[in-house]
C-alpha positions, -999 to +999 in steps of 0.1 A: +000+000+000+013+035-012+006+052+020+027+030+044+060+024+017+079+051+035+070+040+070+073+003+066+109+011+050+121+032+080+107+007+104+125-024+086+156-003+088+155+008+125+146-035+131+176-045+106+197-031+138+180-052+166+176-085+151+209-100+154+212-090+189+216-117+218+200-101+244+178-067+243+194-044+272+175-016+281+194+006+262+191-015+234+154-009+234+157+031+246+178+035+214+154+014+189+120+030+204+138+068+202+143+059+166+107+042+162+093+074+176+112+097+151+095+075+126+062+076+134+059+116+146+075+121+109+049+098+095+024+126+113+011+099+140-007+119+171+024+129+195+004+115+227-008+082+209+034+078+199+042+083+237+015+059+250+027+035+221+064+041+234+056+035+267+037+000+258+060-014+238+090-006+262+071-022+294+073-054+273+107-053+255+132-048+282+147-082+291+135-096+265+163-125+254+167-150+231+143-178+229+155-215+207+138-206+176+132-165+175+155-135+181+153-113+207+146-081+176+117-109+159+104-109+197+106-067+196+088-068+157+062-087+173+052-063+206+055-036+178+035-053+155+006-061+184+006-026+198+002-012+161-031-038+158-039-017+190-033+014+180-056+007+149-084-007+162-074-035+177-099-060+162-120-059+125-157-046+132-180-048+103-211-030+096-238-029+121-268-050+103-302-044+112-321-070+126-354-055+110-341-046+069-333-021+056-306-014+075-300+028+070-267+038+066-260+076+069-226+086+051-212+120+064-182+137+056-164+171+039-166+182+000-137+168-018-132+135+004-147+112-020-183+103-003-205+098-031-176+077-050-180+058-012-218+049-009-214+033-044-185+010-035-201-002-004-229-005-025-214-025-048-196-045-022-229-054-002-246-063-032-216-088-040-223-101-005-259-111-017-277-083+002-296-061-024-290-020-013-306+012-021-287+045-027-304+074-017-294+111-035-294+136-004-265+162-012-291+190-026-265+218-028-248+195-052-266+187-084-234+173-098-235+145-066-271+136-077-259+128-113-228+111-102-247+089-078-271+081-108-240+072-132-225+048-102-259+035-097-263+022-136-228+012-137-231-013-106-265-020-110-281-007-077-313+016-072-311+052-068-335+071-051-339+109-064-361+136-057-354+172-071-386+184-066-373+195-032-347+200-005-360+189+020-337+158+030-350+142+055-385+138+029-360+125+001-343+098+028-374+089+041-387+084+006-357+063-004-369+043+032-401+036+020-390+022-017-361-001+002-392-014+023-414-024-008-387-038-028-374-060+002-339-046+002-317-052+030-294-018+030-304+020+022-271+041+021-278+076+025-254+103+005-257+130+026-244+167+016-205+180+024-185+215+032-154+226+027-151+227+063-171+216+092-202+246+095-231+245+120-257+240+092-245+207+078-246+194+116-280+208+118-293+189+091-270+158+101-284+159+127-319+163+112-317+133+092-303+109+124-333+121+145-356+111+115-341+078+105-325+065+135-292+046+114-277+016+123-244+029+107-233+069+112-199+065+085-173+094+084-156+094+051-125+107+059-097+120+031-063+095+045-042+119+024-049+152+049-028+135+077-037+148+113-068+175+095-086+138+090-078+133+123-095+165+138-125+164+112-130+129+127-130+143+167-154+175+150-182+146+140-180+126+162-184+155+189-217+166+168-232+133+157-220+103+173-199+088+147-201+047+145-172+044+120-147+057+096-141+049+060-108+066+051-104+068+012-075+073-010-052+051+007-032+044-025-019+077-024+020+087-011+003+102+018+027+094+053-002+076+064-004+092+103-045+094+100-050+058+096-027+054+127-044+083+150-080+081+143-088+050+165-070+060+188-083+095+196-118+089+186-121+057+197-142+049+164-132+018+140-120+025+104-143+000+092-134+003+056-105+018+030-106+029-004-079+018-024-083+033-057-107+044-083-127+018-094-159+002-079-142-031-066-113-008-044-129-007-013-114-031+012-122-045+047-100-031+077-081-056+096-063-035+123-038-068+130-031-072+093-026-034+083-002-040+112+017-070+093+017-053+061+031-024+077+062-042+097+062-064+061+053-093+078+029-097+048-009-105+050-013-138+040-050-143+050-065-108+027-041-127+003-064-159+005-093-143+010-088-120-026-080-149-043-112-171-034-129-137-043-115-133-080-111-169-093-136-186-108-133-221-096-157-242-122-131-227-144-104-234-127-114-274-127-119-267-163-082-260-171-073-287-149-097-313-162-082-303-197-043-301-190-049-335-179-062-347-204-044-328-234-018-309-219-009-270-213-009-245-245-014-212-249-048-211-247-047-221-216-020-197-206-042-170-215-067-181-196-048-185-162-035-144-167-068-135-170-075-147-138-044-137-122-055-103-135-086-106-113-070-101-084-056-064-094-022-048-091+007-071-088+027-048-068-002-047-040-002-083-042+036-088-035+032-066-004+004-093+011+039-120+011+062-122+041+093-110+033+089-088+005+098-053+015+090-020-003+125-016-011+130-050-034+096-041-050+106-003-063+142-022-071+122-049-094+104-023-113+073-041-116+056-027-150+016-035-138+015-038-179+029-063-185+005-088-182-017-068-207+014-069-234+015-113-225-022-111-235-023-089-264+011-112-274-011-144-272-046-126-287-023-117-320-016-158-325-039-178-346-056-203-330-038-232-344-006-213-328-019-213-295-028-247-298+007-259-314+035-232-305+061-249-316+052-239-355+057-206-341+088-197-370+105-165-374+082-149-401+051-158-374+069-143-345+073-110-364+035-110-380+027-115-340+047-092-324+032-063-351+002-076-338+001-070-304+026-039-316+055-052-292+088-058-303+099-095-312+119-099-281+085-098-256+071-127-281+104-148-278+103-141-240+068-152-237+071-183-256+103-193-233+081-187-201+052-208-218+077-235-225+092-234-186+058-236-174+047-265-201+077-281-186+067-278-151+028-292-155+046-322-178+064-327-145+037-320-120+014-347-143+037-371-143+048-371-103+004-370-100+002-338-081-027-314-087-023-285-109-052-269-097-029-242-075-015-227-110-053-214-113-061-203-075-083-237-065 
């Protein structure tokens, strides 16, 4: 993740120092927390939730000395890594869920920090999750929000409820209440009106609308690029409304990534979701202990899993297997497997999910997120008697396919190596009888 590069780099460095240690001494651990602590305050963490953090983490690391199996600085990584799932959140907490549908949820938040764009993807997302959900248009200053939330609407396929016959919000939510009810659906998200900055008059008619509709869920959409302002804009709501939960968006961006690690902690209110990008698919669950992994690049194996099982089509999957049993691996089937590995988004943000990969090998292996799409557009320019035999892939063919898919000859002779390592290596898997089902995510 884009936000925490920076921070995970300058805590893997301060760590590098510790882990070959014997024993921790005290001054050991003074020296590695003073440096931890210049880290985080740069990194625009609260001061007072860095000295309380200090203070935890040194209560459990002095005397801390070698065990059989892990070093005294992997002992240290670990208390850091717990108190950061603290200072997060501590545990994941999903949306509150009605027991009588719809369940209303009321998103609140400043111009600018990407609310509308928000309702939609947890629209999307809770319609993915087989519960059928109801936007509701109530910015009425905005007639530029209204259309947008249309546009997201049609794109994702949900409901929109619009009135511009008046302003009156609380009669447009209640309106979009009533159609949830009679179409059965289980969630109505409510897109409520922002300001450049916090103003009495948006919290009076906040405050309006939770008086009138009682939510289950009261979401701050919070801007994780604006450091400690997301932080205070977080304390203003939840002083005037009550706050049950904070979505903070544009956590790909080079922000230092301080919000995400202060709002828990001086609100007391879960970031329940972040956004991760543009599309309607980049809003992910928050897992305090597992932001804390990814952070100390201890990887996050388990969103790793979990994306996966959510991308990859398994009757698919069983397909390819079924079939490379039976006739063997070609480039048809090679296409096949990078579409789905292209399901699962960015390879770069996938890399970070692995133990071990650190933010400095990744910018040193220059991934190119293309270069999947230039495999595909190599293997979409072959006939279809090339894909199925590649060896008749000549000279004169390699040239007609690399104008083609208009990359130069030396990606198509790349590609057809790689095909041939992996043919190779299901030729080997088939004949020791182990599944080949992992190639494709079963």
């Amino acid at each position: 993740m884009a936000m925490f590069d920076e921070l995970s780099e300058k805590l893997d460095a301060v760590f590098a120092r510790l882990r070959g240690r014997g024993v921790l001494s005290e001054a050991d651990v003074k020296e590695g927390l003073r440096e931890i602590r210049r880290v985080l305050l740069e990194a625009d963490v609260n001061f007072q939730l860095t000295r309380e953090f200090l203070e935890r983490v040194e209560q459990k690391a002095v005397g801390v000395s070698a065990l059989k199996t892990v070093s005294p600085g992997q002992q240290l990584v670990k208390i850091v890594h717990d108190e950061l799932a603290t200072m997060l959140g501590e545990r994941r907490e999903g949306l509150r869920m009605s027991t009588v549908p719809p369940t209303v949820v009321l998103m609140v938040g400043l111009q600018g920090s990407g609310k509308t764009t928000t309702a939609a993807k947890l629209a999307h997302r809770l319609m993915g999750e087989g519960r059928p959900t109801r936007l509701v248009a109530a910015d009425v200053y905005r007639p530029a929000a209204i259309d947008q939330l249309e546009t997201l609407g049609a794109q994702i396929g949900t409901p929109v409820t619009v009135d511009r016959s008046t302003a009156d919000v609380v009669k447009i939510a209640r309106k979009g209440l009533d159609e949830a009810k009679r179409a059965r659906e289980r969630v109505v998200i409510i897109d409520t009106a922002g300001r450049l900055q916090i103003d009495e008059d948006m919290m009076r008619e906040l405050s309006r609308l939770k008086d009138a509709l009682h939510p289950d869920e009261i979401l701050l959409v919070a801007d994780g690029m604006t450091g400690q302002d997301a932080v205070r804009i977080a304390k203003g709501f939840d002083d005037a409304l009550g706050i049950t939960g904070v979505v903070l968006t544009k956590m790909d961006g080079d922000a230092r990534g301080g919000a995400a690690l202060s709002i828990y902690g001086v609100t007391k209110k879960p970031i329940k979701f972040i956004g991760v990008g543009e599309k309607t698919d980049a809003l992910e669950e928050f897992h305090p202990d597992r932001m804390a992994g990814r952070i100390l690049q201890m990887g996050d194996i388990v969103s790793f899993v979990e994306k996966a099982q959510e991308s990859f089509d398994a009757d698919e999957a069983k397909r390819l297997e079924k079939k490379v049993r039976r006739e063997g691996f070609d480039l048809e089937d090679f296409l096949s497997s990078m579409k789905q590995i292209q399901k699962l988004g960015p390879l770069e943000g996938l890399l970070k999910m692995l133990p071990g990969v650190n933010t400095k090998m990744l910018k040193q292996a220059k991934l190119d997120p293309k270069r999947l799409k230039h495999a595909e557009a190599i293997v979409l320019s072959m006939t279809h008697v090339e894909r199925k035999s590649p060896g008749i892939i000549n000279g004169s063919r390699r040239a007609r396919i690399a104008k083609g898919a208009g990359r130069p000859i030396s990606e198509v002779n790349r590609l057809l190596d790689q095909f041939r390592e992996m043919q190779k290596a299901m030729k080997r898997m088939k004949k020791e009888g182990k599944p080949g089902g992992m190639v494709f995510g079963r």
